[in-house]
C-alpha positions as CSV (number, residue, x, y, z in Angstrom):
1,X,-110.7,-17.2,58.2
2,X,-111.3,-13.5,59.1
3,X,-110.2,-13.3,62.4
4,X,-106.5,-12.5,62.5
5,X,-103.8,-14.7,64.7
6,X,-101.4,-11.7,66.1
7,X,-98.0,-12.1,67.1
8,X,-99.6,-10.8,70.2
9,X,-102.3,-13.5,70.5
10,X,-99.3,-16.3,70.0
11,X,-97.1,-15.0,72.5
12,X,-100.3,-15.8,75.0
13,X,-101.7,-18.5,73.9
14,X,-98.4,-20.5,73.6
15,X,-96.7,-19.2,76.7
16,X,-100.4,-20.4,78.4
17,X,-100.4,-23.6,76.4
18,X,-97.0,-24.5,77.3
19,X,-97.5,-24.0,81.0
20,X,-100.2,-26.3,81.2
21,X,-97.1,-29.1,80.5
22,X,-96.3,-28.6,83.9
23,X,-100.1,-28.9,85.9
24,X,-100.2,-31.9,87.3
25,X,-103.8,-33.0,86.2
26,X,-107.0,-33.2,88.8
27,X,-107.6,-36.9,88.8
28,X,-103.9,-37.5,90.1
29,X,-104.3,-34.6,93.1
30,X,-105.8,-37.5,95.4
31,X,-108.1,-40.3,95.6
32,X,-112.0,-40.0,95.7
33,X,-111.9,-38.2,92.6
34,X,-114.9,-39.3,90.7
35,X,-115.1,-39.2,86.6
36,X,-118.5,-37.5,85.9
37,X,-118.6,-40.6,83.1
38,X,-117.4,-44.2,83.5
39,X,-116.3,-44.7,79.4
40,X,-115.0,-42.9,77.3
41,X,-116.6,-44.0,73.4
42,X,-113.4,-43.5,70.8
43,X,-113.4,-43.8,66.9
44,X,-110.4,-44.0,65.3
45,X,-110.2,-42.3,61.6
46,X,-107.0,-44.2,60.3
47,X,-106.5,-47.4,61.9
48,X,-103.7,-48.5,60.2
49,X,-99.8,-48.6,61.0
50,X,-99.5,-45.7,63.9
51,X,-103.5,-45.7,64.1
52,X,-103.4,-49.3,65.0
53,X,-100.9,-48.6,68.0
54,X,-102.7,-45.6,68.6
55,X,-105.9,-47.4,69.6
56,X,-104.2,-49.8,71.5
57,X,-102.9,-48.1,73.5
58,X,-106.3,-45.7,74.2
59,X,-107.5,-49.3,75.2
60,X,-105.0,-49.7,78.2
61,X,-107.2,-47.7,80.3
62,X,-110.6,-49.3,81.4
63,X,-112.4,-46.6,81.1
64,X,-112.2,-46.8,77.4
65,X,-114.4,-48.3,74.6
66,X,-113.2,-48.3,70.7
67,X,-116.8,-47.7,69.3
68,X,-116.2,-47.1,65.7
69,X,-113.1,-47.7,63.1
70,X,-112.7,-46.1,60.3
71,X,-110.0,-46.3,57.5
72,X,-110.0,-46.0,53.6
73,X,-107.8,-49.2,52.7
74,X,-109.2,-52.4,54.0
75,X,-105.8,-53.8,54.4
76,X,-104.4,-51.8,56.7
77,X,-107.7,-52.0,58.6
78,X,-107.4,-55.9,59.1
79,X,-105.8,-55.8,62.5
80,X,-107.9,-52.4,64.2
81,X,-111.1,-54.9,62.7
82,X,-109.7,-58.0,64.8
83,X,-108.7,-56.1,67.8
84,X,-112.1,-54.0,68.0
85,X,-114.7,-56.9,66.3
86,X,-117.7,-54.9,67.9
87,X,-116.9,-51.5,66.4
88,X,-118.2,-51.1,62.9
89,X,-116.2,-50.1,60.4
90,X,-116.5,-47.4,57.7
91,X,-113.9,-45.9,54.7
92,X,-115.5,-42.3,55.2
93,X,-114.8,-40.4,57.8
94,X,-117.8,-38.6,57.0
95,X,-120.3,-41.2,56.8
96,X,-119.0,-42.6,60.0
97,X,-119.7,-38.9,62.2
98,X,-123.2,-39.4,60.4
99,X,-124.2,-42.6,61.3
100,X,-122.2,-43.0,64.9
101,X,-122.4,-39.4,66.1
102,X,-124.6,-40.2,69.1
103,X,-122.4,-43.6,70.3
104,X,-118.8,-41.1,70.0
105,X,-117.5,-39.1,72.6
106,X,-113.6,-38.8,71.3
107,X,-112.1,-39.4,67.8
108,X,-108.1,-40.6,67.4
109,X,-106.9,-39.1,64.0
110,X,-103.9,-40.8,62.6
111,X,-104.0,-40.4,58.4
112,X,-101.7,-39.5,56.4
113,X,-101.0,-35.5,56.8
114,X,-103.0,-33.8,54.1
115,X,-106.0,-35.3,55.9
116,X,-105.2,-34.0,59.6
117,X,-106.9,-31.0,58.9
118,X,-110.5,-32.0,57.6
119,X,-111.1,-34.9,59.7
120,X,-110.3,-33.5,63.0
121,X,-112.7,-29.9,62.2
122,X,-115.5,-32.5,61.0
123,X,-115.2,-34.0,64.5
124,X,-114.7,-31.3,66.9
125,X,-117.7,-29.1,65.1
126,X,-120.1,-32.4,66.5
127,X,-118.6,-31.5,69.9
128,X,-116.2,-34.6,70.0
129,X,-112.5,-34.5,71.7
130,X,-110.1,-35.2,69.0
131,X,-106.5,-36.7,69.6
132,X,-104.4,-36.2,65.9
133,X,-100.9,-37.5,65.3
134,X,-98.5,-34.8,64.3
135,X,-97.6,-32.7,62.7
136,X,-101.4,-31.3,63.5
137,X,-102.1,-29.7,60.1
138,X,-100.4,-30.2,56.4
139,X,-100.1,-26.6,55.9
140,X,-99.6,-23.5,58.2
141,X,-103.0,-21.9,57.3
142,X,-104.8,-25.4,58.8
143,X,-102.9,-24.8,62.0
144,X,-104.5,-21.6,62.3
145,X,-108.1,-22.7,61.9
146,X,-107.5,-25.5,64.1
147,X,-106.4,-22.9,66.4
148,X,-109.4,-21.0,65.7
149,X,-111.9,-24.1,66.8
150,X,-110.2,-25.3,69.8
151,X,-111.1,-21.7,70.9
152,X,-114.7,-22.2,69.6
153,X,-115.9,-26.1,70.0
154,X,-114.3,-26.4,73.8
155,X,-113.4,-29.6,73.4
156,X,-110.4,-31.7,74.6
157,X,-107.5,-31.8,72.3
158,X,-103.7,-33.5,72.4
159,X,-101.7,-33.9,69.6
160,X,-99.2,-36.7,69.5
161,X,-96.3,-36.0,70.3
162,X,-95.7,-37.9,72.9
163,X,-92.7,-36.6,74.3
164,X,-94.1,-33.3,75.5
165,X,-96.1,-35.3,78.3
166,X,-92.1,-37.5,79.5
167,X,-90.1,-36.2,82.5
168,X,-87.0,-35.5,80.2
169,X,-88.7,-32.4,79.2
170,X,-89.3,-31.5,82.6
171,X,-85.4,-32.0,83.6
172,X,-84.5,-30.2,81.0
173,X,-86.1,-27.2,81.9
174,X,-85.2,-27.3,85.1
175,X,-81.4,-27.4,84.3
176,X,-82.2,-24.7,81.6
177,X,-84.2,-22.6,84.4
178,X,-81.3,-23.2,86.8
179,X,-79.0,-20.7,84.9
180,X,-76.4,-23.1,84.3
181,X,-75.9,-23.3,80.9
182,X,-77.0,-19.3,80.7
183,X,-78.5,-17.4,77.8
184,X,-79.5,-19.7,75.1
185,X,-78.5,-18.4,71.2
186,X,-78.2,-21.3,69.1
187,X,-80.4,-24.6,69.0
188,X,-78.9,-28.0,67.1
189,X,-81.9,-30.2,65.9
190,X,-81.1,-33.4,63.9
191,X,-83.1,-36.5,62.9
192,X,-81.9,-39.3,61.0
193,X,-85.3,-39.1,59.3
194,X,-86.3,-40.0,56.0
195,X,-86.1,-43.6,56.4
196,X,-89.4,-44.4,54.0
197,X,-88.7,-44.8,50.4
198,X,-88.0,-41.0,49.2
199,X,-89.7,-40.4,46.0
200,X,-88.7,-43.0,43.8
201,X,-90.2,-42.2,40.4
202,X,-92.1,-44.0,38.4
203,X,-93.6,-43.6,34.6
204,X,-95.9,-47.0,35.2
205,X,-99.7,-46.9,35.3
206,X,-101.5,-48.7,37.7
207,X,-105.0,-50.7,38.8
208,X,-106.3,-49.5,42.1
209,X,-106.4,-52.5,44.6
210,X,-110.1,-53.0,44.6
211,X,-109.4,-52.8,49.1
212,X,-108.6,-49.3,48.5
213,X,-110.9,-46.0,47.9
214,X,-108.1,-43.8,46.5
215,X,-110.3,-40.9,46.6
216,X,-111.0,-40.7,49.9
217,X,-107.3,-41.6,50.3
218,X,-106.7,-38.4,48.6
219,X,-108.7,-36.3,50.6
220,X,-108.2,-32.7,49.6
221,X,-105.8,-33.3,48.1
222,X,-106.1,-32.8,43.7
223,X,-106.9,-35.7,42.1
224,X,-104.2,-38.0,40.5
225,X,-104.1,-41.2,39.0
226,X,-103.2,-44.0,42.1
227,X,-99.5,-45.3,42.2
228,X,-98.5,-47.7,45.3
229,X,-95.2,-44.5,45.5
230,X,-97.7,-43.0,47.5
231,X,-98.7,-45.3,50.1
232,X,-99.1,-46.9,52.8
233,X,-96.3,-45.3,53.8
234,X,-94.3,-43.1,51.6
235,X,-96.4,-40.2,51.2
236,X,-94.4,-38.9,53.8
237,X,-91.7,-37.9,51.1
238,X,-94.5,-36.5,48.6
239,X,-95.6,-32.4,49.4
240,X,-99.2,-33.1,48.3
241,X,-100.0,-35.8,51.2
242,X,-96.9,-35.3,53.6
243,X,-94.8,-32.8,55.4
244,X,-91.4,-34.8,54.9
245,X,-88.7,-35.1,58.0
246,X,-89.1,-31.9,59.6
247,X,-92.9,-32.4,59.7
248,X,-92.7,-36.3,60.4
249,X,-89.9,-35.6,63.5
250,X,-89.8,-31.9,64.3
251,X,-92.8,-31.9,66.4
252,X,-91.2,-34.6,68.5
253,X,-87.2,-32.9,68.5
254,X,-88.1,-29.3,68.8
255,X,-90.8,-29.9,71.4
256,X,-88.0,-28.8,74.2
257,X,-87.3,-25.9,72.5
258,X,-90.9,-24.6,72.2
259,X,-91.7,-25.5,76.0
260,X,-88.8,-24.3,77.5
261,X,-87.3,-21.2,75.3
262,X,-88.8,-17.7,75.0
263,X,-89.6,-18.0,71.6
264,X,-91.8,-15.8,69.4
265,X,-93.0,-16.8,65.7
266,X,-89.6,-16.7,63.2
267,X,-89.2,-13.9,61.4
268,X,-86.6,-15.5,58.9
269,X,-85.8,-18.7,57.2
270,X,-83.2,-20.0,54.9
271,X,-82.3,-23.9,54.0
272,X,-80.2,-25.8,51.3
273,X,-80.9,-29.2,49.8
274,X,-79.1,-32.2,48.4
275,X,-79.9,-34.5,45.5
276,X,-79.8,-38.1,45.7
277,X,-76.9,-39.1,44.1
278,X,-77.7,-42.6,44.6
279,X,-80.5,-42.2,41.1
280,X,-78.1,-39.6,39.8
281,X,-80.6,-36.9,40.9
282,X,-79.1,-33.6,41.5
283,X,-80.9,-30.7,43.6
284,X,-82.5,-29.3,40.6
285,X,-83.6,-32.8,38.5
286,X,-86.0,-33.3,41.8
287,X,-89.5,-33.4,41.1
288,X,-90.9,-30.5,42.8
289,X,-94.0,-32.8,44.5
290,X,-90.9,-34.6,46.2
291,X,-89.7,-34.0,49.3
292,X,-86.0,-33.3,49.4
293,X,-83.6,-36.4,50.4
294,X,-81.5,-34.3,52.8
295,X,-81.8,-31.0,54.2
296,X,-80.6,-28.3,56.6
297,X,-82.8,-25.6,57.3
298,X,-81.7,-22.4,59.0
299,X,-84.6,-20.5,61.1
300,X,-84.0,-17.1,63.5
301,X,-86.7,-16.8,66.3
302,X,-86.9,-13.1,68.0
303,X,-87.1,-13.4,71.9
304,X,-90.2,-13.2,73.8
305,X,-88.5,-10.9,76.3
306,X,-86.9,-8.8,73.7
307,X,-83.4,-9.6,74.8
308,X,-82.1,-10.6,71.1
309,X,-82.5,-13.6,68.8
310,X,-82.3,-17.4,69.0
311,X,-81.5,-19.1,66.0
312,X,-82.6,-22.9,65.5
313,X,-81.1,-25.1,62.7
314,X,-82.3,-28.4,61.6
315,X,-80.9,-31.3,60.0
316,X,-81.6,-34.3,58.3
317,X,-80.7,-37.3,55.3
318,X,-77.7,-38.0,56.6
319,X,-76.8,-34.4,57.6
320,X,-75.7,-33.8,60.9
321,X,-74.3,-30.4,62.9
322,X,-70.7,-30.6,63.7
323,X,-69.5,-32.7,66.7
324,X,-69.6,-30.3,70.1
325,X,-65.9,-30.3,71.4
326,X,-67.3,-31.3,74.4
327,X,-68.1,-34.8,73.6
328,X,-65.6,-37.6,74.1
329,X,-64.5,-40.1,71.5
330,X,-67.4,-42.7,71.6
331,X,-69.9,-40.8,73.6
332,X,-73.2,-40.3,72.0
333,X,-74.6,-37.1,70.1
334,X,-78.4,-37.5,70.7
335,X,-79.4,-41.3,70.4
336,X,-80.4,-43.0,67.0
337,X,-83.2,-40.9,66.1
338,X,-81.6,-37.6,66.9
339,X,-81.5,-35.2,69.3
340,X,-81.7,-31.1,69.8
341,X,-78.7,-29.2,71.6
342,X,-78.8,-26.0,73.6
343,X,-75.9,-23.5,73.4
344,X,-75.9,-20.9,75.9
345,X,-73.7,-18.5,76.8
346,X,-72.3,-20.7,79.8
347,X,-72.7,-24.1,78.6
348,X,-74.8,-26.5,76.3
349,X,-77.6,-29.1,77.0
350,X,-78.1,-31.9,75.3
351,X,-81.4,-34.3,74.8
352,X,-82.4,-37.4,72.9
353,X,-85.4,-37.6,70.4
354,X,-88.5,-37.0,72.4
355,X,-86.5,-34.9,75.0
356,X,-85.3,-37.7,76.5
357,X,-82.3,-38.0,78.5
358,X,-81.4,-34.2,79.5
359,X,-77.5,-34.0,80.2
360,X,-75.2,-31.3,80.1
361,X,-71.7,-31.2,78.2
362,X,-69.3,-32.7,78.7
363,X,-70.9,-35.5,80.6
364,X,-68.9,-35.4,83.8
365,X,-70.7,-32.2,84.9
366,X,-73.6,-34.7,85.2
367,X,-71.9,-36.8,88.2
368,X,-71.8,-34.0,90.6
369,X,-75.1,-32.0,88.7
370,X,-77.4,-30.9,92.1
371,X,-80.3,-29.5,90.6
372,X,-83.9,-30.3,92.8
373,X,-86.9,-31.2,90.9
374,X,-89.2,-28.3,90.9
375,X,-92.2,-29.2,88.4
376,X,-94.4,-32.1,89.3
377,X,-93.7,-35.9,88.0
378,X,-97.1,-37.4,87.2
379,X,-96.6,-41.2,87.6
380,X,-98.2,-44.1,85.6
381,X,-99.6,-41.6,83.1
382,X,-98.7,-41.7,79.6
383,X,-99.7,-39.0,76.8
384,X,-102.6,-41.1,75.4
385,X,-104.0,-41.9,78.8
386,X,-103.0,-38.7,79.7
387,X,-105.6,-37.4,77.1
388,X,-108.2,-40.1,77.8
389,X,-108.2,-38.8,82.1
390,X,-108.8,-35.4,80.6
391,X,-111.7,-35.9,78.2
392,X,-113.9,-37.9,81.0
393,X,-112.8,-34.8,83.3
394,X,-114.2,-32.5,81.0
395,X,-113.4,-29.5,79.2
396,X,-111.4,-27.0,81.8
397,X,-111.1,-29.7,84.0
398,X,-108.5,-31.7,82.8
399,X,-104.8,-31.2,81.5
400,X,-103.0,-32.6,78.4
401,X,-99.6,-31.8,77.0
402,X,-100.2,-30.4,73.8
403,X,-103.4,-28.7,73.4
404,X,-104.2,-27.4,70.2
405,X,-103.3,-23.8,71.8
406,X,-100.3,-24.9,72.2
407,X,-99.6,-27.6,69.0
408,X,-101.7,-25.0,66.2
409,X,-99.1,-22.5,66.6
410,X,-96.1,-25.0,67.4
411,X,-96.8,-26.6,64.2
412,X,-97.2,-23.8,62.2
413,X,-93.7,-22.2,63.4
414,X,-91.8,-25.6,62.2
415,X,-94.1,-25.4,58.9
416,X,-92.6,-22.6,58.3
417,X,-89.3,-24.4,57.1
418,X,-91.2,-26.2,54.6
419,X,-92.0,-22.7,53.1
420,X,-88.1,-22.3,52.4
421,X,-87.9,-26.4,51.5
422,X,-90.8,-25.5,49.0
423,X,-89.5,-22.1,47.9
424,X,-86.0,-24.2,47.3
425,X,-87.6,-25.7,43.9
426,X,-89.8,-23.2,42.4
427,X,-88.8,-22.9,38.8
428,X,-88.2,-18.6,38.4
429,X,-88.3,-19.2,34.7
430,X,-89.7,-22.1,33.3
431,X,-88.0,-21.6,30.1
432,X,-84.5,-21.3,30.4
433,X,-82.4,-23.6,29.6
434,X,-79.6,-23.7,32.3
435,X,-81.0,-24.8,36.2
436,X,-79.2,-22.0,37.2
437,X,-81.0,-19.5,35.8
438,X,-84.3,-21.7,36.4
439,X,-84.5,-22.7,40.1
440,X,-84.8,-20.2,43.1
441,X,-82.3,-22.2,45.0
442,X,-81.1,-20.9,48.3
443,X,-83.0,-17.8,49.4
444,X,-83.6,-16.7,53.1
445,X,-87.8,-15.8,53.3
446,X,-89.1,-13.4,55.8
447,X,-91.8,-14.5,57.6
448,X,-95.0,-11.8,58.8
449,X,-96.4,-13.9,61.1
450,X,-99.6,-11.7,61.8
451,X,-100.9,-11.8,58.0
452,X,-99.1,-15.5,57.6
453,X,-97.4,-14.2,54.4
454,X,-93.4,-14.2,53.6
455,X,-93.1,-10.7,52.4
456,X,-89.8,-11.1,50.1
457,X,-90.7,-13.6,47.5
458,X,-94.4,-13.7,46.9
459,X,-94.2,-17.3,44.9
460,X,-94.0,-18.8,48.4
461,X,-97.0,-18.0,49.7
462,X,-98.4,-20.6,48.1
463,X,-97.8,-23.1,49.8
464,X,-98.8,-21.1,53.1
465,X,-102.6,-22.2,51.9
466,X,-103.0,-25.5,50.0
467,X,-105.9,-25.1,47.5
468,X,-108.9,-28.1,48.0
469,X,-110.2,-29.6,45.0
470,X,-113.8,-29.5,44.8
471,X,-116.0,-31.2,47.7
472,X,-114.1,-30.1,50.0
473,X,-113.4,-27.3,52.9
474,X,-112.2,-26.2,56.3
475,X,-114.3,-23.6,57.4
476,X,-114.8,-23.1,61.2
């Protein structure tokens, strides 16, 4: 990719992108509004586990038709296959943008990550909308191409993260506008993410199930023999086909930050990692294609505005920030599947997962809390229908949440803690014989964001740009 992606250029495109949260879209404005098509023709590439609820839920509106499915293990295709019995069915992607090109008008991406990339570009270069499950991209250099051809292809595109389109994160920014909690400094962020089986070794060999085309299941990806470690759900916790718990969670938890804060890229990041003691693995025994089994991951954001810093810290495997002193014996810190904290200078916010559930600490300020809604509620209207309305609207005419202006560049900034997660387990010098002397270990990177390059410790930027085996590419 030549063209450059400036601090600059993400300062507007993510302050525009992030407005658009708030637009209450067209088709709502009042009735007689007439869609300038009656269907909308979807494909879904991935149809299996979160592409299976995906689709149906597409299918609540009746505008929609699921025209082609598409997924490269037969058995996690059996219940798309049943629920859409008039869509054919393909394992390539490819083959299926070939053949169907002229009956699609949308495509639902929901592989594994390390496919994200690749299958959405194939789709929006023929001019179809594209909705793909977060995080958008496996790597940050993919979420600037993707950037790049949501610019280009003007098509209509949401990733899902389905909590950017909920009224929690509108509360919260109104409380957070209101001045009440005052300058934000610190963000908390904490998932109890991974709960998939996290890189359990194995020496075995085995068959591939004869349902399967592990090679397309690869994607990109370099070529390895097939182990059932990997899927149909675990490669969340391998680096070569997932992003781990930050990637799997942080697009959900951080949403509010990036939507309401005046946040530019990070220029800094730091993190530490545990073992699993559990397999008698310490930190340093992990395979370095593993994701780590707990982390916390430090990163510092400059201000748009220029008035200082805000530093965000993330946790996860167990880990958890320390109790706010606010919070009463047996009142909740975030719900079950975490939450994200505000500290300002005059009080902290608190929200569930998904930016649900905006109150401020401690609770009691909440019974007497008088702050009037000022950003438009848009009833009945879920993400996924939310991106459905906008693709029979039409390019510029309709709204969604998370536009890949807005997602390319919010995914990249969390990707950026998988740089230090990464950096955590590259082996300085193969041969030594003490760990100590062989593992970077804990190291704080600084991030360039214009020339997507950490500028301290040149072994990370490898992982900044994935290398495709052969047959494969991402060029806009």
């Amino acid at each position: 990719m030549n063209e450059k992606n400036t601090r600059r250029d993400f300062i507007k495109t993510s302050s525009l992108a992030a407005s658009s949260f708030f637009i209450v879209p067209r088709h709502v404005l009042g009735k007689g509004f007439v869609a300038p098509s009656d269907k909308l023709n979807i494909a879904g590439i991935g149809v299996g586990g979160k592409g299976k609820s995906d689709l149906a839920s597409f299918a609540k509106s009746p505008n929609v038709n699921i025209v082609a499915l598409c997924d490269v293990d037969d058995r996690q295709a059996v219940e798309s296959r049943k629920n859409f019995p008039k869509a054919p069915y393909y394992k390539d992607f490819r083959e299926m943008l070939a053949k169907e090109n002229k009956n699609i008008d949308a495509c639902s991406i929901s592989t594994p990550d390390n496919t994200h990339a690749v299958a959405t570009l194939a789709a929006m270069q023929l001019g179809k909308h594209v909705y793909t499950q977060k995080p958008l991209t496996h790597d940050i250099y993919e979420a600037r191409v993707l950037a790049q051809a949501a610019k280009k292809y003007k098509v209509v595109t949401q990733m899902g993260n389905q909590g950017g389109s909920g009224n929690g994160v509108r509360r919260m920014k109104e409380i957070y506008d209101s001045g009440i909690i005052g300058e934000v400094h610190d963000v908390q962020c904490w998932t109890n993410r991974p709960v998939w089986p996290q890189a359990v070794p194995t020496e075995q060999t085995f068959a591939t199930p004869q349902e399967l085309d592990f090679d397309l299941w690869l994607g990109p990806s370099q070529s390895v023999p097939y182990n059932p470690a990997y899927l149909p759900f675990a490669w969340r916790g391998w680096w070569p086909y997932g992003t781990g718990a930050l990637g799997d969670m942080a697009c959900h938890i951080m949403d509010p930050i990036f939507r309401i804060l005046p946040l530019d890229y990070p220029d800094s990041v730091e993190c530490s990692v545990a073992g699993n003691w559990a397999l008698n693995l310490r930190p340093q025994d992990n395979n370095p294609d593993w994701t780590p089994f707990s982390t916390s991951i430090h990163l510092n954001y400059p201000r748009k505005d220029k008035k200082g810093d805000i530093k965000v810290h993330w946790y996860d495997g167990g880990i958890l920030p320390e109790l706010p002193e606010e919070l009463l014996p047996g009142e909740s810190f975030g719900n079950s599947d975490g939450g994200v904290m505000f500290i300002g200078s005059k009080g902290k916010l608190m929200a569930d997962c998904y930016g649900a559930n905006p109150r401020l600490l401690p609770l009691k300020k909440n019974e007497t809390l008088n702050i009037k809604e000022t950003i438009a509620r848009v009833p009945n209207e879920d993400h996924y229908l939310q991106w459905v309305n906008a693709c029979i609207a039409g390019h510029g005419k309709g709204v969604t949440s998370s536009p890949f202006e807005y997602a390319a560049p919010f995914t990249e900034s969390i990707l950026i803690g998988n740089l230090a997660l990464r950096s955590w387990m590259l082996r300085d010098n193969p041969t030594a014989k003490r760990s100590s002397e062989r593992y970077n270990g804990r190291k704080k990177l600084l991030w360039d964001a214009a020339n997507m390059k950490i500028t301290n410790y040149d072994l990370a930027n490898q992982f900044v740009k994935r290398e495709y085996r052969d047959g494969w590419s991402l060029t806009v």
